[in-house]
Each structure stands twice: as structure tokens, then as C-alpha cells.
C-alpha positions as CSV (number, residue, x, y, z in Angstrom):
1,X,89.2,79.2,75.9
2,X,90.6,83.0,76.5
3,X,94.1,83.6,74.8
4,X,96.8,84.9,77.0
5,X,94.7,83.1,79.8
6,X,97.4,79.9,81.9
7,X,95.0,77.6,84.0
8,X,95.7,75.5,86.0
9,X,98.2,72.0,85.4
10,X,95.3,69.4,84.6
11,X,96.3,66.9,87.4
12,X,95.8,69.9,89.8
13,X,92.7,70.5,88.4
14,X,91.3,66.9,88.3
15,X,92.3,66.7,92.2
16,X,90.2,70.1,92.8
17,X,87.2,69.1,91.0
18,X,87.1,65.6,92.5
19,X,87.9,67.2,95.9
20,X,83.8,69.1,95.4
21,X,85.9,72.3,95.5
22,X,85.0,73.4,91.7
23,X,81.1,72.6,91.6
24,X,81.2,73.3,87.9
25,X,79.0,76.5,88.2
26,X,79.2,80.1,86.7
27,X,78.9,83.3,89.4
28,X,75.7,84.0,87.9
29,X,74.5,80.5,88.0
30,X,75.7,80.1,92.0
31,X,73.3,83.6,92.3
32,X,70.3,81.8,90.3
33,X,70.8,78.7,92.7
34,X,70.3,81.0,95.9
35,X,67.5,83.0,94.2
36,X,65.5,79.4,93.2
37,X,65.5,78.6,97.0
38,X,64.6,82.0,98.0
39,X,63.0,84.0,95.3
40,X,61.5,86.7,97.6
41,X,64.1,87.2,99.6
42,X,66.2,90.4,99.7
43,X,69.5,90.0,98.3
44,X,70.5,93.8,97.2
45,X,69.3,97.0,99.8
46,X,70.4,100.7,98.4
47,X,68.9,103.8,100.4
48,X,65.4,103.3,99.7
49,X,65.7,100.5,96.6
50,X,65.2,96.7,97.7
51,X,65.6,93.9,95.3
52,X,64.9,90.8,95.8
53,X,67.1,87.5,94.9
54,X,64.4,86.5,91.9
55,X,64.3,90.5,90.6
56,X,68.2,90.5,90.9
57,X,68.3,87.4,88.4
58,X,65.6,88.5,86.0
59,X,67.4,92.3,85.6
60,X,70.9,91.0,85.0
61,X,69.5,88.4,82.3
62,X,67.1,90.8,80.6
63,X,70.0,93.1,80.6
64,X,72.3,90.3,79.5
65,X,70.0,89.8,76.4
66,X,70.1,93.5,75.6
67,X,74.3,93.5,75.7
68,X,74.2,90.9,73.3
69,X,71.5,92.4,70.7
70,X,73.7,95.2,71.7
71,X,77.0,92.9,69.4
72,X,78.5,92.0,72.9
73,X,80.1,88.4,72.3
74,X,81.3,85.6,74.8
75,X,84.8,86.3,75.4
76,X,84.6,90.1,74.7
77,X,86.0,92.0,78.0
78,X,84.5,94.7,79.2
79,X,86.4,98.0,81.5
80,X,83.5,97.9,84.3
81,X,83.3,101.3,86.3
82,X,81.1,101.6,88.2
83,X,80.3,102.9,91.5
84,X,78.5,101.0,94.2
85,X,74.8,101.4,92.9
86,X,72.7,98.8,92.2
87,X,73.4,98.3,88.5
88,X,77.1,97.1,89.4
89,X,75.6,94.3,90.7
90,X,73.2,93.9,88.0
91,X,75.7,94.6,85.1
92,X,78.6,92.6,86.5
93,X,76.2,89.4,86.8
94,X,74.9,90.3,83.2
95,X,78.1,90.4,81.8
96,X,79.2,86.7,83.6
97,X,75.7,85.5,81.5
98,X,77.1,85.8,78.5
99,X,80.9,85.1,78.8
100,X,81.4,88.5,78.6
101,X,84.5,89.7,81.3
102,X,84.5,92.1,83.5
103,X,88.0,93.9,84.1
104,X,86.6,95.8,87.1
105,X,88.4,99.4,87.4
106,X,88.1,101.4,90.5
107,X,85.8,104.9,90.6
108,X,89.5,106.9,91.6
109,X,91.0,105.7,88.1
110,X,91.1,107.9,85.5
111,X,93.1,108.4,82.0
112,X,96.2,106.7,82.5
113,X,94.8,103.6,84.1
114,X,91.7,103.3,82.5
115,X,93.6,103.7,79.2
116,X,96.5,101.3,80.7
117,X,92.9,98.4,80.8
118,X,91.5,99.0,77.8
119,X,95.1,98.9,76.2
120,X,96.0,95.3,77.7
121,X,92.4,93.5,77.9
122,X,91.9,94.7,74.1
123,X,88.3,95.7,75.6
124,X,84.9,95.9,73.3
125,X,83.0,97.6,76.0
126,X,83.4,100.0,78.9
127,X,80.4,100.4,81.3
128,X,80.9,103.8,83.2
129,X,78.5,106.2,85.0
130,X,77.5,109.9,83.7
131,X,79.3,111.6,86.9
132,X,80.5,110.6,90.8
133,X,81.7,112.9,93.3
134,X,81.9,115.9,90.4
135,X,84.0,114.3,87.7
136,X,82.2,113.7,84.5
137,X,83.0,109.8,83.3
138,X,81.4,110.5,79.9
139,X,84.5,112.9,78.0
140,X,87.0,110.9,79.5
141,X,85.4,107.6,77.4
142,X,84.5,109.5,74.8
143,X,88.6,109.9,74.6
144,X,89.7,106.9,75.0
145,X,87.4,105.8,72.6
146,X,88.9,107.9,69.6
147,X,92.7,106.5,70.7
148,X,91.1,102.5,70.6
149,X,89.2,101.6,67.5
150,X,88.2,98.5,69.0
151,X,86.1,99.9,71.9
152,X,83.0,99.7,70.2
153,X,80.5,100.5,73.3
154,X,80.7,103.0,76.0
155,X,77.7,103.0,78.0
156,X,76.7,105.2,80.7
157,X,74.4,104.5,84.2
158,X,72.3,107.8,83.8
159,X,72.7,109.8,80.8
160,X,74.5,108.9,77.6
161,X,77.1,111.4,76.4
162,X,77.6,111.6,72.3
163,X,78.1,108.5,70.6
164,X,77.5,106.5,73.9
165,X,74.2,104.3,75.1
166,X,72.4,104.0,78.4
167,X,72.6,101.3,80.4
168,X,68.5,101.5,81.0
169,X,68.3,101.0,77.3
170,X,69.9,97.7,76.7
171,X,67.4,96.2,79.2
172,X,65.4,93.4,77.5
173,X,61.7,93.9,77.7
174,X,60.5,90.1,78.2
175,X,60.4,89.0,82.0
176,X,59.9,85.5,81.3
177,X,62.2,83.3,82.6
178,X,61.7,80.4,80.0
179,X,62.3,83.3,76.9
180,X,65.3,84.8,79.1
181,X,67.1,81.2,79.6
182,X,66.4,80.3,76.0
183,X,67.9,83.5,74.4
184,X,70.9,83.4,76.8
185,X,71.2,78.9,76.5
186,X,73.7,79.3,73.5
187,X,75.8,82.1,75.7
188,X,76.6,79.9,78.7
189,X,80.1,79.8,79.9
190,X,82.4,76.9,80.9
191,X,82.7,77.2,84.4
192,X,86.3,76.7,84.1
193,X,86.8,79.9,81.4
194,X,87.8,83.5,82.4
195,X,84.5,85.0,85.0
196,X,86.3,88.2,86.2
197,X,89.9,89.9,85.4
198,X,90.8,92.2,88.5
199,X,93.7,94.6,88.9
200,X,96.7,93.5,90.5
201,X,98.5,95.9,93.0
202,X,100.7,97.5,90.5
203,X,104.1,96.8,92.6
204,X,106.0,97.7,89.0
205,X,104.5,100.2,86.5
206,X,100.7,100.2,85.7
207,X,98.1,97.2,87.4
208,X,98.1,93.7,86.0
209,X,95.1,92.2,85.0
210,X,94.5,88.9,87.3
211,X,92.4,86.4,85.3
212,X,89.7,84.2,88.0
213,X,87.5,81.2,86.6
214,X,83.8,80.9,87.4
215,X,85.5,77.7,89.3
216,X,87.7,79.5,91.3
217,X,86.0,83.0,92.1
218,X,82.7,80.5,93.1
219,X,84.9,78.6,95.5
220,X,86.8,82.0,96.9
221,X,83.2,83.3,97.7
222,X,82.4,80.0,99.3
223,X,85.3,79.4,101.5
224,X,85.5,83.4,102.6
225,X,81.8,83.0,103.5
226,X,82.3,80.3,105.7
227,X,85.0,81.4,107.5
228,X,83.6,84.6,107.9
229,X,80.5,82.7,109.5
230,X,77.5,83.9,106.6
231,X,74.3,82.3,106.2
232,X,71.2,83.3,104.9
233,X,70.7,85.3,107.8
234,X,73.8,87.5,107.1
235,X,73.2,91.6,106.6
236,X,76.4,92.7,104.6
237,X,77.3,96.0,104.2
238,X,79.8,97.1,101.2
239,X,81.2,100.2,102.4
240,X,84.5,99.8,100.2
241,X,84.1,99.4,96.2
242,X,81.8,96.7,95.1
243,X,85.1,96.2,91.8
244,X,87.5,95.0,94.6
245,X,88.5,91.7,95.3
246,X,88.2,92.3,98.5
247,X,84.2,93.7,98.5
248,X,83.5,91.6,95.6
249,X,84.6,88.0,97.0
250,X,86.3,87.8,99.8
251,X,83.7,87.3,101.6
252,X,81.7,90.4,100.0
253,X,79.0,90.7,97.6
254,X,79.3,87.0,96.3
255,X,80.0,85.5,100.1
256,X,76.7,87.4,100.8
257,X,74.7,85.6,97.7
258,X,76.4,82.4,97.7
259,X,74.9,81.8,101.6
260,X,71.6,83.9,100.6
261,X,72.4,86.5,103.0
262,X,71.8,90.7,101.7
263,X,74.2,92.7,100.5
264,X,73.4,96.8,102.1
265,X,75.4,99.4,99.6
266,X,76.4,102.3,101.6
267,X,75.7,105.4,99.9
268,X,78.6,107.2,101.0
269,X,81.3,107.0,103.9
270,X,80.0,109.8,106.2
271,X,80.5,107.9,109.6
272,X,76.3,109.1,110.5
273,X,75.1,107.4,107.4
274,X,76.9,104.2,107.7
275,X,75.6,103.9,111.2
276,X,72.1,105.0,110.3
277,X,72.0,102.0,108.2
278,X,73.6,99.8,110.7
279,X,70.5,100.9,112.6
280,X,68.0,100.9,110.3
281,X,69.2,97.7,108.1
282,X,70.5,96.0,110.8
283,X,73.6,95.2,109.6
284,X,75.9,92.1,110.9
285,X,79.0,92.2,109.3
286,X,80.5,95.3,107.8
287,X,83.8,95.0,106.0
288,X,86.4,98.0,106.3
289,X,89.8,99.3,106.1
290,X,92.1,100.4,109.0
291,X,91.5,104.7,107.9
292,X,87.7,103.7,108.1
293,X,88.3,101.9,111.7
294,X,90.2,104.8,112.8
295,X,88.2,107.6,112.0
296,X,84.5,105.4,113.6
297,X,86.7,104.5,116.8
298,X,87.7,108.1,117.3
299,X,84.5,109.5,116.7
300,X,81.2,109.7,119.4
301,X,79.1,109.4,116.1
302,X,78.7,105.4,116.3
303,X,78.2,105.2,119.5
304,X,74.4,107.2,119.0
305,X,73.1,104.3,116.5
306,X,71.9,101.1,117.5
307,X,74.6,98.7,117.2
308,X,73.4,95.5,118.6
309,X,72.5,93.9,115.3
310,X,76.7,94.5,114.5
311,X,78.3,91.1,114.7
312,X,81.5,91.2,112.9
313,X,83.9,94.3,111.5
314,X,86.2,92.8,109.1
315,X,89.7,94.3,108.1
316,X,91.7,94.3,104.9
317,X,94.4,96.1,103.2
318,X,96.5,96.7,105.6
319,X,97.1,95.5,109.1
320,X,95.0,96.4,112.1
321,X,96.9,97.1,115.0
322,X,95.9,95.0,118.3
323,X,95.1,97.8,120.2
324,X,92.3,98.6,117.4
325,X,90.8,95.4,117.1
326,X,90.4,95.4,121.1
327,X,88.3,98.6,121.0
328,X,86.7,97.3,118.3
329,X,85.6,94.3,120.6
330,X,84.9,96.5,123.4
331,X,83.7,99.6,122.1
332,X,81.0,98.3,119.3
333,X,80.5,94.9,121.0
334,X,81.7,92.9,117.6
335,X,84.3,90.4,117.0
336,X,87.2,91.9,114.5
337,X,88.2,89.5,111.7
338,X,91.5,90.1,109.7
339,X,91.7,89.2,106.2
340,X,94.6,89.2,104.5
341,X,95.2,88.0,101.0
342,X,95.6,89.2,97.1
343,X,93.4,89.3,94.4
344,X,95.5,86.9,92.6
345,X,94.4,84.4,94.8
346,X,95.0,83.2,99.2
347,X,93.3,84.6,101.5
348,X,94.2,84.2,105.1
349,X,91.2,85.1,107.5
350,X,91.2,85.1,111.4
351,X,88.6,82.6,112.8
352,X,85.8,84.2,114.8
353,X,86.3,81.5,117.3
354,X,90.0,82.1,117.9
355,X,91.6,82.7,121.0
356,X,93.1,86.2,121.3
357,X,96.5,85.6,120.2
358,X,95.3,84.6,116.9
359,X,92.4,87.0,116.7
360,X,94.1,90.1,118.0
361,X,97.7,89.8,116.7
362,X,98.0,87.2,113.7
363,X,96.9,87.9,110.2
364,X,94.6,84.8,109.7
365,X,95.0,81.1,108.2
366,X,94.4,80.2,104.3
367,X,90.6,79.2,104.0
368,X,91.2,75.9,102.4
369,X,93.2,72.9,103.3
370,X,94.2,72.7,99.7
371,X,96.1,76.4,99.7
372,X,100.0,75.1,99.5
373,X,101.6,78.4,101.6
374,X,105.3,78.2,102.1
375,X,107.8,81.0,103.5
376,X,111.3,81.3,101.6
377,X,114.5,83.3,102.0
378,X,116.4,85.1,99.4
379,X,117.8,82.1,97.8
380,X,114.4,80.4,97.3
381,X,114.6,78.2,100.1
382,X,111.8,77.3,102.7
383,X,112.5,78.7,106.6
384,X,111.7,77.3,109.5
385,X,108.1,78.5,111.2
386,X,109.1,81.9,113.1
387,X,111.6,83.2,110.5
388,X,110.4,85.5,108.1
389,X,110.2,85.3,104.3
390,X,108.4,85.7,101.3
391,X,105.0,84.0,101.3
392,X,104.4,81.8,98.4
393,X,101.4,79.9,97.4
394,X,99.6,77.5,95.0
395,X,96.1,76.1,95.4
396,X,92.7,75.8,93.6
397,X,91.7,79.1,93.9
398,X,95.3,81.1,93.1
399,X,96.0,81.9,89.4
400,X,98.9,80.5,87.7
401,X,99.5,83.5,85.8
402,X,98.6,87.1,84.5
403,X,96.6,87.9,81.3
404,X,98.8,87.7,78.4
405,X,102.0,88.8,80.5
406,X,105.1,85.8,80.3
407,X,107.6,88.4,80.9
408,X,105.6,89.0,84.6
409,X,104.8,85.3,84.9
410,X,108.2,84.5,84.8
411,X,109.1,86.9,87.9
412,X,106.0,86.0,89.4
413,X,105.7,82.6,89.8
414,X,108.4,79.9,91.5
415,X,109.7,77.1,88.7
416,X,106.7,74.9,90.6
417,X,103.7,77.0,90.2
418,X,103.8,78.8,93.4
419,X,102.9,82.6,93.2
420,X,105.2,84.8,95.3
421,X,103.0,87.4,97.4
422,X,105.9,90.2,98.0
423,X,105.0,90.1,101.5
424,X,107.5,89.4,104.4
425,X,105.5,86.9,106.6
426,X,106.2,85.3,109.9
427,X,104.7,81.5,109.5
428,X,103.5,79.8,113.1
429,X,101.5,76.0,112.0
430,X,99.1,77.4,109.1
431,X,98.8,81.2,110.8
432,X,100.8,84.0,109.3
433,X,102.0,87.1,110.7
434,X,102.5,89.8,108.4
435,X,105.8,92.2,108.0
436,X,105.7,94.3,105.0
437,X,106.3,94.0,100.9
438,X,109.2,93.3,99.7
439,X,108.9,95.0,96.7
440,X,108.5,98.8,96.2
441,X,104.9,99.5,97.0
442,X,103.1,102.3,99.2
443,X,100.2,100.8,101.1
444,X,97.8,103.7,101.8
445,X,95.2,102.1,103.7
446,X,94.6,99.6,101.4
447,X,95.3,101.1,98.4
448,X,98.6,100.4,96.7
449,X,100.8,102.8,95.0
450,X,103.6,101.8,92.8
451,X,106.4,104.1,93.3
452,X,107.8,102.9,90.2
453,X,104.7,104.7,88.2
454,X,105.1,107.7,90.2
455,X,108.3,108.2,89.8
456,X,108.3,107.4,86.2
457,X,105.7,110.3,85.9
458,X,108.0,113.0,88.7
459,X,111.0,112.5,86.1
460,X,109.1,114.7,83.6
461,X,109.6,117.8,84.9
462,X,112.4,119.1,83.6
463,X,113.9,120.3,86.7
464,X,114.3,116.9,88.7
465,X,117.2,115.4,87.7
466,X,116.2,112.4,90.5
467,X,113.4,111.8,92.4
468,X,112.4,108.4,94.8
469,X,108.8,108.2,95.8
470,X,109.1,106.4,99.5
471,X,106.7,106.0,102.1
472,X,105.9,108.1,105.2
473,X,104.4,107.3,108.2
474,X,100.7,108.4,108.7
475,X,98.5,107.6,112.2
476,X,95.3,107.2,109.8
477,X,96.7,105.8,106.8
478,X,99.1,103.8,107.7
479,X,101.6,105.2,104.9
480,X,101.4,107.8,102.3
481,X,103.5,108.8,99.6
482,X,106.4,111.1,100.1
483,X,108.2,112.6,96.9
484,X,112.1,112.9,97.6
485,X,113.4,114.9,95.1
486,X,116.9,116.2,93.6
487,X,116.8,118.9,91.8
488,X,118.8,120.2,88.3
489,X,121.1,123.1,89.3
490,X,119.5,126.4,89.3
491,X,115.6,125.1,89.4
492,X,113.0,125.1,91.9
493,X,110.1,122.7,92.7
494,X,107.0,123.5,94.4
495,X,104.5,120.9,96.4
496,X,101.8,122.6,94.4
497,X,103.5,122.7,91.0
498,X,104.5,118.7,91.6
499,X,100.9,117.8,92.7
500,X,99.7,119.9,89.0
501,X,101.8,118.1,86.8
502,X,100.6,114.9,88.0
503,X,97.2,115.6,88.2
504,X,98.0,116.2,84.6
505,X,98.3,112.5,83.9
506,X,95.4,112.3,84.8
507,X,96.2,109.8,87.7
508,X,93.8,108.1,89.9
509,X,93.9,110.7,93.2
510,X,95.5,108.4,95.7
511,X,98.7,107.8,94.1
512,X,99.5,111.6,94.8
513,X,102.5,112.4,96.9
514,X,101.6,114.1,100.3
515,X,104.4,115.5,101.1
516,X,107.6,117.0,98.6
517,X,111.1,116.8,99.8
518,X,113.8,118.7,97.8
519,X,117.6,116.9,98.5
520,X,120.7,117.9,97.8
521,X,121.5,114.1,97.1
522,X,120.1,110.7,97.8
523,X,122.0,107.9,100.0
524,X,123.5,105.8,97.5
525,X,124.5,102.0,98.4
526,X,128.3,100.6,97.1
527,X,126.5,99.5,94.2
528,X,124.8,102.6,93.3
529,X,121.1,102.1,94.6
530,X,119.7,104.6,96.3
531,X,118.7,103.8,100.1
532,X,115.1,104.0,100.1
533,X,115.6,102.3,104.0
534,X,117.4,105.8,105.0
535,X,114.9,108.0,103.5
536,X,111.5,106.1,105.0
537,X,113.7,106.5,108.0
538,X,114.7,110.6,107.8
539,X,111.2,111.4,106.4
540,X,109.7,109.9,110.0
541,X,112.3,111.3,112.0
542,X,111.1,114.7,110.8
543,X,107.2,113.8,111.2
544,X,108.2,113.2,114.8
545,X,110.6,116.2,115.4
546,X,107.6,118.0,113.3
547,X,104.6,116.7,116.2
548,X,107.0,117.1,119.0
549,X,107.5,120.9,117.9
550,X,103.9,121.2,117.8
551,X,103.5,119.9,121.8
């Protein structure tokens, strides 16, 4: 068993298994179970590329049998990222083959996080690509490998940089399945160990990593998948990054091969080549994020394709507001689902089924019977439905606590096992209605941005002698980051001089302020807290003076 990894209390654990929820299997064995009842059937489309369930399983075990002639071990964790390409798929199921985990970074992150991963998973291995978008991957590792003596392996999708392998080399020659099972039979994990560590939010400082069993990430899948309505017949189409909970699990990639349905990678997000694959793939569920939503329902570019294949658009994130999941309905003839949830565990979906109060308005119901969900006030206590609260939970697919962090755990997670979300919920039966975080954190269209980290970073410029990174209202977005600053006497600030010094810290690009306002003070509460309340609510006030000015 994983050090600095807190399962779950064995009585809960017992009830699960005996409930049928845990089936006892690996992610990569649930994939091999789909692929033995259809072999020939298309799980993976990229552009051109099509793979089918039984090549899927042979390439991710001949490549699991190069990792570990490669000194890879069960138990060894590995920084995965990569892009959405083929070889995620192939290299995250390799990795679960062996015992190997996956701590599954984002394409955006760059020194500071990536550094922030290797630092806390203690990490053997880090799987990146050569470039994406323009930024090379390989000096960046080749970095972080001289501050970490026990990174051992970099190795690149495409071409190897100095002192770093390619992925096409570890790939075992032998395509016989008996050989491939026997080499990897020794390897096997429990299904109840460590299958996949993802990032949390980062609501204080720098991610934490979220440890999920084979048991529980099988049974997320599972339970998304149904509620989202997959079967074998499903087209899925990963628009959003394959390393997110959200894409990965929830229904995604593993909801897509747990029901034997085909996971589409979108090669970009250009609206025209989304929809060209709707068309040509035809796609039935696509899952998205409200800037994505926006930007297709204010554009005459979807409306050229084909869409009658397009059963489903699924939201997560942040909130949709009813007005777009109504044009959604009307405008691309699809149901809109909501999912709401955390990678640490509950999701809430919408049912497709559900009358248009739920559907339109509410922010889903857990997708098992077994998720405990509870709404508490300040002093810890449970509310009556219709007040809101922090939404707690506990349940068989909801860790009960982050990798090797007790200090977190203990703020975290209620004296009985139930973890605290941050959100402010409204609770009606088993429905939830969501109001915002509780604690400091920038939602910008799905992607969260501690201001803690930010701020930590704005503070080393010499000339702020206070800064409070708050959130601003954005029509796309939802929120972006806003840098309210005070300033030493006698300096000056810039918006391009902030936006260079962080760049310099070589942060991950969304977490950049998008707008710098110099103060001559901050509101202060009795206490001495600074009123982040009064700020969100000047820096909209001048948006709105700002867009009446304009006509």
C-alpha cells in the first residue's frame, strides 16, 4: 500500500464492496473487459488515426512492458503531460498496468507547478511532449531534472531532448497477448491501491494531489456513464484536457470505455473544426465549459455542420446560466446536462429526463445512493433544505484525504470523514443549487486560480507594499483575475511590468491577472481583513460604468 495514501474506514469499505459498487478491477482491466467483448470496435478516433478497443490494449501493455525494462516500478508516480493525442490514452493506461501512478498535470502548467508535483509525489518519471502551441516541454524537464535527483526518466512524445527517451522507444516489440499478460502478471495492482493522483483546485497555495483507487475511479466512470446515458453506441468527444477529472472520468474518456462507446480527441478548439467532427464523426455527446458554450452559441459557425447526430452538451466548471442551456436545447437540438462535482470525489449531474426546473436551473443530484451530501452553517451544523451552506460529503467514491498532507486533511475533512467542498449550496431533496466558494478562489471558466499563489508571487515586487488578487466579472468567463494593488511611496506599477514579472515564475498562463488596479488603500474590516466583498463589488461597478461609457 502507497505511504501518505488514507483509504477508506474498513466497515465503509466492506459495505461498498458488498453493495457490487467496487468490482475489484484496475482502470486498465475495466478497458481489457470492453475490448474482450468488442475487439474491433473503435474506442479512440484522432484526425485521421482510429484505434480500435483490442489495438488500444495491446499498445498500452507493450508499452507498459517497455516502462518497466525501462526500471519503472509499481508504486513509482509518474508527472503525466500530455496533450490530448493518442498516446495519453495509451500511456495513462500503461502506466495503471504496472502500478505505476499517474499525477496528471495540465498542458498550461509550467515551472512552478510542474516543479510544485514532482516536489510532493517524489516522482520517478515525467512523460511530456517535445512542443504544444510553441513552448518547448523538453528544457523545462531537462531543469527540473537537475533540481530532483530522483526523477530518473523524462520522456518525450516526438523527439527526445538530451538525456531524455522517446516514448516510441519504450514500446515492447511482441504483440502476443499470452507473452504481454505474462510479463506484466507479477505487476498487477490491487484494485483497491492508488490508480490516478489528480490536482486539486489549489484554493490555498500550489494544487494538492487527490489520491483515487482503481475501486473508486472504476465506479466514478461507471456511475457518470450512466447518468449521462452512454452505451456502446455513445460518440464522445474530449474537447477539454484528457488529465482532467472532469474529461478523464466524469463521464469522459473512462465513461466512454467502460460502456464501449468512442472517445473523438478534438485536435484543437477552433469552433469549424469541432463541428467538422461533429459532422464527420457523428458525435453524440460533447462535454464543455460555459466560455466554450458561449463562444459556439454566439457564432453562425455550428449552425453550417450537421448536427443531428448531437445528443447531449454537457457543462462543468462553472455554472451555466438557464438562459444558455435553453438555447442550447433550441438552437443545436440537444439536451444540456450540468455536472457539478470535484476531483476529490461527488459529482452531482442533471438527469436527461428531468423536468425543466431541474434541468435548466439546478446543479444535478449525486450519482449514487451511497454519496452522504449534507449542507452546514458556520458552526458545523446541518440546515434545513433551502438554506445555504457548505456542501459536505462522504461516500465510496470521495477520498478521505490528500497525499501525504495531515496538516490539509485536518482542514479538509469534518471529525466524521465528510469532505468539505468550499461551495455555498442550496440543498432541495438530493438536488443542489450552487452559490459560490467559500474560500478564496477565481473560477475562470473552469479553471481555478488561487489568489493566495498569486498574491504570494505580486508581493515580490518591490514596489507593492499590498496587493489582493479578487475576481471580476467577465460575460465569457464567468470571472477573471483582477490584481488590486497598493503601492510603496514614490513607485509606480505597470499592467505590463506586473504581467512580466509573473510570467517570470514561470506560471501556468491562466492564473494571470487581467486587469491591474493601483489603490491608495484597501477596505480594512474592524479586525484588520481586508474586504475582498468591496473590491469584487468596485471592480464591477467600474466594468459597468466602463461598457455604459462605451454605448
Amino acid at each position: 500500500m502507497l505511504q501518505g495514501f488514507r483509504g477508506w474506514p474498513q466497515a465503509a469499505a466492506l459495505r461498498y464492496r458488498e453493495a457490487g459498487l467496487w468490482e475489484g478491477l484496475t482502470v486498465s482491466e475495466m478497458v481489457a473487459r470492453t475490448a474482450r467483448r468488442h475487439p474491433d470496435k473503435v474506442a479512440v478516433v484522432y484526425g485521421e488515426r482510429r484505434i480500435t478497443y483490442g489495438e488500444l490494449v495491446s499498445d498500452s501493455r507493450r508499452l507498459a512492458v517497455g516502462l518497466l525494462e525501462l526500471g519503472l516500478k509499481p508504486l513509482d508516480r509518474a508527472v503525466l503531460q500530455l496533450p490530448n493525442i493518442p498516446e495519453f490514452v495509451t500511456t495513462y493506461l500503461a502506466l495503471n498496468w504496472i502500478g505505476v501512478i499517474p499525477v496528471t498535470a495540465l498542458r498550461a502548467h509550467r515551472h512552478a507547478e510542474v516543479r510544485h508535483f514532482l516536489r510532493a509525489s517524489q516522482a520517478s518519471a515525467y512523460f511530456i511532449a517535445d512542443t504544444i502551441a510553441g513552448f518547448d516541454y523538453r528544457p523545462m524537464a531537462a531543469e527540473l531534472s537537475a533540481e530532483f535527483p530522483f526523477l530518473r526518466h523524462v520522456v518525450v512524445a516526438g523527439q527526445a531532448g538530451p538525456g531524455q527517451t522517446a516514448l516510441g522507444s519504450h514500446i515492447a516489440p511482441t504483440t502476443d497477448e499470452g507473452t504481454l499478460a505474462s510479463l506484466l502478471s507479477g505487476v498487477l495492482p490491487a484494485a483497491d491501491e492508488v490508480s490516478t493522483m489528480l490536482l486539486s483546485g489549489g484554493t490555498t497555495s500550489l494544487s494538492k494531489l487527490i489520491p483515487r483507487t482503481h475501486d473508486d475511479y472504476v465506479l466514478n466512470a461507471r456511475l457518470c456513464a450512466q447518468a449521462a446515458g452512454f452505451d456502446r453506441d455513445t460518440v464522445f468527444m474530449a474537447v477539454l484536457p484528457l488529465g482532467h477529472n472532469y474529461n478523464l472520468a466524469s463521464p469522459g474518456m473512462l465513461g466512454a470505455f467502460y460502456t464501449g462507446g468512442a472517445l473523438v480527441i478534438a485536435t484543437g478548439t477552433d469552433t469549424a473544426d469541432i463541428f467538422r467532427t461533429v459532422e464527420r464523426e457523428r458525435v453524440t455527446v460533447i462535454a464543455a465549459v460555459v466560455p466554450l458554450i458561449s463562444t459556439w452559441l454566439n457564432s453562425d459557425i455550428p449552425r453550417r455542420f450537421d448536427l443531428s447526430s448531437l445528443r447531449v452538451v454537457q457543462n462543468g466548471g462553472a455554472r451555466l446560466a438557464p438562459e444558455l442551456r435553453l438555447r442550447l436545447r433550441k438552437e443545436f437540438g440537444c439536451t444540456p446536462q450540468e455536472i457539478y462535482g470535484t476531483a476529490e470525489g461527488l459529482i452531482n449531474m442533471t438527469r436527461l429526463d428531468d423536468g425543466d426546473e431541474l434541468l435548466l436551473e439546478s446543479s444535478g443530484a449525486p450519482v449514487s445512493e451511497f454519496d452522504e451530501i449534507k449542507v452546514l452553517d458556520d458552526a458545523g451544523d446541518e440546515v434545513p433544505d433551502g438554506e445555504p451552506g457548505e456542501l459536505v460529503v462522504r461516500g465510496p467514491y470521495t477520498i478521505n484525504g490528500y497525499y501525504n498532507a495531515p496538516e490539509k486533511n485536518a482542514e479538509a475533512f469534518t471529525a466524521d470523514g465528510f469532505y468539505r467542498m468550499g461551495d455555498i449550496v442550496r440543498k432541495h431533496g438530493r438536488y443542489v443549487y450552487t452559490e459560490g466558494r467559500r474560500k478564496d478562489l477565481i473560477n475562470r471558466g473552469g479553471e481555478k486560480i488561487s489568489c493566495e499563489e498569486i498574491e504570494n508571487l505580486i508581493f515580490g515586487l518591490p514596489q507593492v507594499k499590498d496587493v489582493s488578487l479578487v475576481a471580476m466579472p467577465d460575460p465569457v468567463f464567468g470571472e477573471k483575475a483582477c490584481a488590486c494593488v497598493v503601492l510603496r511611496p514614490g513607485t509606480r506599477l505597470g499592467f505590463d511590468e506586473l504581467i512580466a514579472h509573473l510570467r517570470g515564475q514561470h506560471i501556468a498562463s491562466f492564473k494571470l491577472p487581467e486587469r491591474l488596479e493601483v489603490m491608495p488603500s484597501f477596505p480594512i474590516s474592524p479586525v484588520g481583513k481586508i474586504l475582498k466583498r468591496q473590491l469584487r463589488d468596485m471592480i464591477a461597478s467600474k466594468l459597468e460604468a466602463e461598457r455604459a461609457s462605451r454605448g
